[in-house]
C-alpha positions as CSV (number, residue, x, y, z in Angstrom):
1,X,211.3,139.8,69.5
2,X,210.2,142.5,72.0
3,X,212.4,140.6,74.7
4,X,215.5,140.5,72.5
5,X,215.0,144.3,71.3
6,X,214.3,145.7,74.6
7,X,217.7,143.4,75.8
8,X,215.6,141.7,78.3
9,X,216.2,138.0,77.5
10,X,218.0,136.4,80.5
11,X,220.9,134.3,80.1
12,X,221.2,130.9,78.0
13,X,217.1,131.5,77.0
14,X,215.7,128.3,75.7
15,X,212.3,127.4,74.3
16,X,211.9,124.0,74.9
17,X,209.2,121.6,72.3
18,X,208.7,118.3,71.9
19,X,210.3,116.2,69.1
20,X,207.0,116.5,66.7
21,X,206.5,119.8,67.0
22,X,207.5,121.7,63.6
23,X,210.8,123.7,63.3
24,X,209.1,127.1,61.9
25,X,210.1,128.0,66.2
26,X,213.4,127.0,66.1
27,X,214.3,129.2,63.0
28,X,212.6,132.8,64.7
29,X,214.3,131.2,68.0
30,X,217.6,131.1,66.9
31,X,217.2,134.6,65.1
32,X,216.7,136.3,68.4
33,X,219.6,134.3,70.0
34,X,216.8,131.7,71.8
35,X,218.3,127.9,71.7
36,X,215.7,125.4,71.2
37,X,215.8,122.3,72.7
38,X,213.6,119.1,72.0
39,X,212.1,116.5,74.4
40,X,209.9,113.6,74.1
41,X,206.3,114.5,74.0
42,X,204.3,115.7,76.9
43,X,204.1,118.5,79.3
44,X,206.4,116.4,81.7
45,X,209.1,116.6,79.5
46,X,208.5,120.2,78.5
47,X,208.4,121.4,82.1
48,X,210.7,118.7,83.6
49,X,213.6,120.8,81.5
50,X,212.1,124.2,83.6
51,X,213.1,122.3,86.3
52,X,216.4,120.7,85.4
53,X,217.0,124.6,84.5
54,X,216.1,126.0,87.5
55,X,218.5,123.8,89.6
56,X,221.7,123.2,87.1
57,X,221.1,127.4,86.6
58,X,223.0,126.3,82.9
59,X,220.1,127.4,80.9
60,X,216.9,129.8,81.8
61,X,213.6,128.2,80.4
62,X,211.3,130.9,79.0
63,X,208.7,128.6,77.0
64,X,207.4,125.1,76.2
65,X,204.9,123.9,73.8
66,X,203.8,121.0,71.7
67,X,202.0,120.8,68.0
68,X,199.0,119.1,70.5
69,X,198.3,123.4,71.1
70,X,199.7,123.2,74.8
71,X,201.3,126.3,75.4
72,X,203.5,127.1,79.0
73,X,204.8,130.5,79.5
74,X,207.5,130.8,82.2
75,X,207.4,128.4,85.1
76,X,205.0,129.9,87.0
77,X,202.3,126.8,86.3
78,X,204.6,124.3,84.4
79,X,201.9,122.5,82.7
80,X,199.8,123.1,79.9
81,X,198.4,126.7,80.5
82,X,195.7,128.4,78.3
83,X,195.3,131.2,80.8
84,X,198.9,132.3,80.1
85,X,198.7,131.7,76.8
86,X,195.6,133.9,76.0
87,X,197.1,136.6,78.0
88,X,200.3,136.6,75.7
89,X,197.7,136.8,72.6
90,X,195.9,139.4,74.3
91,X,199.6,141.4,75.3
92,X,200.8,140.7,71.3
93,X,197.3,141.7,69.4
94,X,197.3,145.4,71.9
95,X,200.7,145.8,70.9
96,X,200.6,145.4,67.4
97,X,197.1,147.3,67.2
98,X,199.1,150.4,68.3
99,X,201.6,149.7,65.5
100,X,198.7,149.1,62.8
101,X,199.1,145.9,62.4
102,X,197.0,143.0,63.2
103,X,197.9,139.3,64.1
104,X,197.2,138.0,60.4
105,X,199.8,140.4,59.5
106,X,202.4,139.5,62.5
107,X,202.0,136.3,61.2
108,X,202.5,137.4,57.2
109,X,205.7,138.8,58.2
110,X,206.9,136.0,60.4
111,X,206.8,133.4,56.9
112,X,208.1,136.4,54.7
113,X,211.1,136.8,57.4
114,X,211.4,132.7,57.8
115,X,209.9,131.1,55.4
116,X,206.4,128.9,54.9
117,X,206.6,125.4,56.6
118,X,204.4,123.1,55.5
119,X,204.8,120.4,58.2
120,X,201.8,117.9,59.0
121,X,202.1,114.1,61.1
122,X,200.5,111.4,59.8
123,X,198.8,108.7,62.9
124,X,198.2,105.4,61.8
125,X,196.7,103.4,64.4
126,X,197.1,99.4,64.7
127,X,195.0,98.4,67.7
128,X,195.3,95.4,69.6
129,X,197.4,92.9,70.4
130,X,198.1,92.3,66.6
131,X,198.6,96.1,66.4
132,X,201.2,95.6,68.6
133,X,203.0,93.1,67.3
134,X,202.9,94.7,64.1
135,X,204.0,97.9,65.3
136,X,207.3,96.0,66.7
137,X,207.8,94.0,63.5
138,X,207.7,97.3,61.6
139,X,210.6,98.6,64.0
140,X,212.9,95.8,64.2
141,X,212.5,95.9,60.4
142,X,213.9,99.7,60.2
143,X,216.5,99.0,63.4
144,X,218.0,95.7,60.9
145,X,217.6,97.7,58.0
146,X,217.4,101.5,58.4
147,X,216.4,103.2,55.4
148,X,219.1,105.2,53.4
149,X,216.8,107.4,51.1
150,X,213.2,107.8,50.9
151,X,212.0,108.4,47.0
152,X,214.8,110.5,45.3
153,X,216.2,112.2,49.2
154,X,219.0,110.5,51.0
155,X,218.3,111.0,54.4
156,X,220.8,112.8,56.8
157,X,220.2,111.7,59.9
158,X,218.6,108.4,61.9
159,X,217.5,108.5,65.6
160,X,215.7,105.9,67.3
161,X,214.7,107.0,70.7
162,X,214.4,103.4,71.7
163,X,216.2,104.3,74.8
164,X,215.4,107.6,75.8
165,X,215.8,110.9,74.1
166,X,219.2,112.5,74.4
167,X,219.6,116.6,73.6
């Protein structure tokens, strides 16, 4: 917000997150005129899109992260990077302290402004072999027979990154 009201955002900014990381980002992204873009999990993808950014020039990366609490800030490091991250914790709670206002509250104002999400993932884990074979029964099943609606919600949208992740 501080970027965006000081007009210091570059050109085309992008966070960039993986594809199970909540959407509470995208909203206060898009609100500041930040695109979000998803990748596959892992600080590979996240930083390999600072990369693709740096030579295509089509986009500038400002941040990655992941629900796993990996945090990279610029493209100084491009890999998880709690050093960075605590400094920008350190650089919001001084700032907001001279306004009166603590983090707790930052973050109060953030879900009145976008809303609560309530967004949690579920691991099941089938181990083995049989695990395994399980786990591709399961998905054949839902790539013969995708699901239409799940209890009274038809669902929107399908994707099965089967073959790679596409933007």
């Amino acid at each position: 917000s501080q970027r965006s009201a000081l007009d210091n955002l570059p050109e085309h900014p992008v966070l960039v997150k993986s594809i199970v990381t909540g959407d509470l980002s995208r909203a206060i992204a898009s609100h500041y005129g930040v695109e979000t873009v998803e990748t596959l999990t892992g600080f590979k993808n996240i930083c390999g899109k600072a990369n693709e950014y740096e030579v295509t020039k089509a986009k500038s990366y400002l941040f990655g992260y992941e629900e796993s609490i990996g945090f990279c800030y610029g493209t100084f490091v491009r890999d998880k990077d709690a050093v960075s991250a605590s400094m920008m914790v350190v650089e919001m709670a001084a700032y907001y302290k001279e306004r009166g206002q603590t983090l707790l509250d930052v973050l109060e104002n953030i879900y009145t402004t976008f809303g609560y999400y309530n967004e949690r993932q579920i691991a099941l884990e089938l181990e083995g072999v049989e695990g395994q074979e399980r786990i591709a029964r399961i998905m054949n099943d839902f790539r013969q027979r995708p699901l239409k609606a799940v209890a009274d919600m038809t669902l929107q949208t399908t994707i099965d990154f089967k073959e790679g992740y596409q933007e």
